[in-house]
Each structure stands twice: as structure tokens, then as C-alpha cells.
LUMKOLGU-129472 format. One record per residue (C-alpha): residue number from 0; x, y, z. Coordinates in nm, 4 decimals. Layout:
BEGIN
+------+----------+----------+----------+
| resi |       c1 |       c2 |       c3 |
+------+----------+----------+----------+
|  NUM |        X |        Y |        Z |
...
+------+----------+----------+----------+
//
This chain:
BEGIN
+------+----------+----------+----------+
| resi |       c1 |       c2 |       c3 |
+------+----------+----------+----------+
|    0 |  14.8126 |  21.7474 |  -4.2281 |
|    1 |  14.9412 |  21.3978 |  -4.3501 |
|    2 |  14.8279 |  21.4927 |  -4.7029 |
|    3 |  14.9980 |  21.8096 |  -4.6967 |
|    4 |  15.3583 |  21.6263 |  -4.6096 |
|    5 |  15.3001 |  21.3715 |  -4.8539 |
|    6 |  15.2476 |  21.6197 |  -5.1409 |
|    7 |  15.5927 |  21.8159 |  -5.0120 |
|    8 |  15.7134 |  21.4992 |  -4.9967 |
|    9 |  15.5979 |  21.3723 |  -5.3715 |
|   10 |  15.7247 |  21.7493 |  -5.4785 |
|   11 |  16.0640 |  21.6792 |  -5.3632 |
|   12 |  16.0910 |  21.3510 |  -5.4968 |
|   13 |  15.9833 |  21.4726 |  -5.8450 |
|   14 |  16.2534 |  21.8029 |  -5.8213 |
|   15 |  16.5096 |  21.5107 |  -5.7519 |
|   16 |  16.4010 |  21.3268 |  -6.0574 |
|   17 |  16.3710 |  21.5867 |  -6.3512 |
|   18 |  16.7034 |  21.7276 |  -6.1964 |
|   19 |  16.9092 |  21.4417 |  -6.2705 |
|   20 |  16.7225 |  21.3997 |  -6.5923 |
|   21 |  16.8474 |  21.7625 |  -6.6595 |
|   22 |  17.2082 |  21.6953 |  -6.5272 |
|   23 |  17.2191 |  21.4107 |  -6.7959 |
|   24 |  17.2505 |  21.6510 |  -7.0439 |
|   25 |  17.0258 |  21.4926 |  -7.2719 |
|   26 |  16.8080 |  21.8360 |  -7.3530 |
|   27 |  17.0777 |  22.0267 |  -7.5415 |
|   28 |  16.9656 |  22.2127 |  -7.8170 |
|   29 |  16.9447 |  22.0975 |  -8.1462 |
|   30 |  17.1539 |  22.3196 |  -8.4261 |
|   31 |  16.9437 |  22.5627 |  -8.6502 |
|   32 |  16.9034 |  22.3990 |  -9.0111 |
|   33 |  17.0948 |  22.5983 |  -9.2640 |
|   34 |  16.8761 |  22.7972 |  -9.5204 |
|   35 |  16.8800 |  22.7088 |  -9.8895 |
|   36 |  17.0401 |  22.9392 | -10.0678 |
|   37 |  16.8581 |  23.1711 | -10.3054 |
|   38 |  16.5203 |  23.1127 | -10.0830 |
|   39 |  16.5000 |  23.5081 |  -9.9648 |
|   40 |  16.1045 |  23.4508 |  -9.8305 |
|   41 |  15.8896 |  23.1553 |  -9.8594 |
|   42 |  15.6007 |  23.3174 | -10.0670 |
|   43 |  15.6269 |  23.4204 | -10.3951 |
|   44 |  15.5860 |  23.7283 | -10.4620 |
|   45 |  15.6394 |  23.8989 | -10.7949 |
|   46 |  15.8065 |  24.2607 | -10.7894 |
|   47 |  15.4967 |  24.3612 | -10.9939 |
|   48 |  15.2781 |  24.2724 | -10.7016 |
|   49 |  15.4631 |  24.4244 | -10.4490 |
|   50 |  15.5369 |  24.7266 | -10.6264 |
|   51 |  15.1526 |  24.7836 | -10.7028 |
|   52 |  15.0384 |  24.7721 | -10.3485 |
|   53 |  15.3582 |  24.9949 | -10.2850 |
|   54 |  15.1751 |  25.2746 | -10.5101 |
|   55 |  14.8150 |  25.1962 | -10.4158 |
|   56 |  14.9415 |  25.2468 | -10.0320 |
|   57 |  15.1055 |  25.6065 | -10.1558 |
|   58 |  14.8356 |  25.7338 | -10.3674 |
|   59 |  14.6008 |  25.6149 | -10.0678 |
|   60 |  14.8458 |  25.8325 |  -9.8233 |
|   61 |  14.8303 |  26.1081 | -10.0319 |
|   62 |  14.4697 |  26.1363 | -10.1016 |
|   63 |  14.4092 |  26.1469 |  -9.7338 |
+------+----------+----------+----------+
//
């Protein structure tokens, strides 16, 4: 039974604690970097490649 009341006890304590460490305001958020511009997706992909597996995909649709 003592065990029990100290860990309400130790759970209380600790609620205390990170709530004035949250009250501080120290957590906020730190603003999004901005994106370079011109940088549209980070792999390269030629518009040979993707146009290819574009046609492969259709003429695999259609042949099913």
C-alpha cells in the first residue's frame, strides 16, 4: 500500500515538473526550411524515363 502512494506520489511530482518545463515555452516549433527553388523532386528523373514506364503501364493495361 506504501508503494502504491509513493508511485502516485512520484507521478504527481513528475506531472508538476514537465508542466512547468512546458509552461516555459521552450518547445515551440521550429519554422519549416524554405525549398530551393527549381528543386521540383529530389530524384532525377528524366522525362524519357518516366514517359516509358507511362507507356509500358498502358500497353500492360491494355493487353489485359
Amino acid at each position: 500500500m506504501a508503494g502504491s502512494k509513493a508511485m502516485v506520489m512520484l507521478m504527481f511530482v513528475m506531472a508538476i515538473f514537465v508542466s512547468a518545463a512546458f509552461a516555459q515555452g521552450d518547445f515551440a516549433n521550429a519554422p519549416a526550411p524554405s525549398p530551393d527553388a527549381g528543386a521540383s523532386s529530389s530524384l532525377p528523373l528524366s522525362a524519357a524515363v518516366v514517359a516509358s514506364s507511362l507507356l509500358l503501364s498502358l500497353l500492360a493495361l491494355i493487353k489485359n
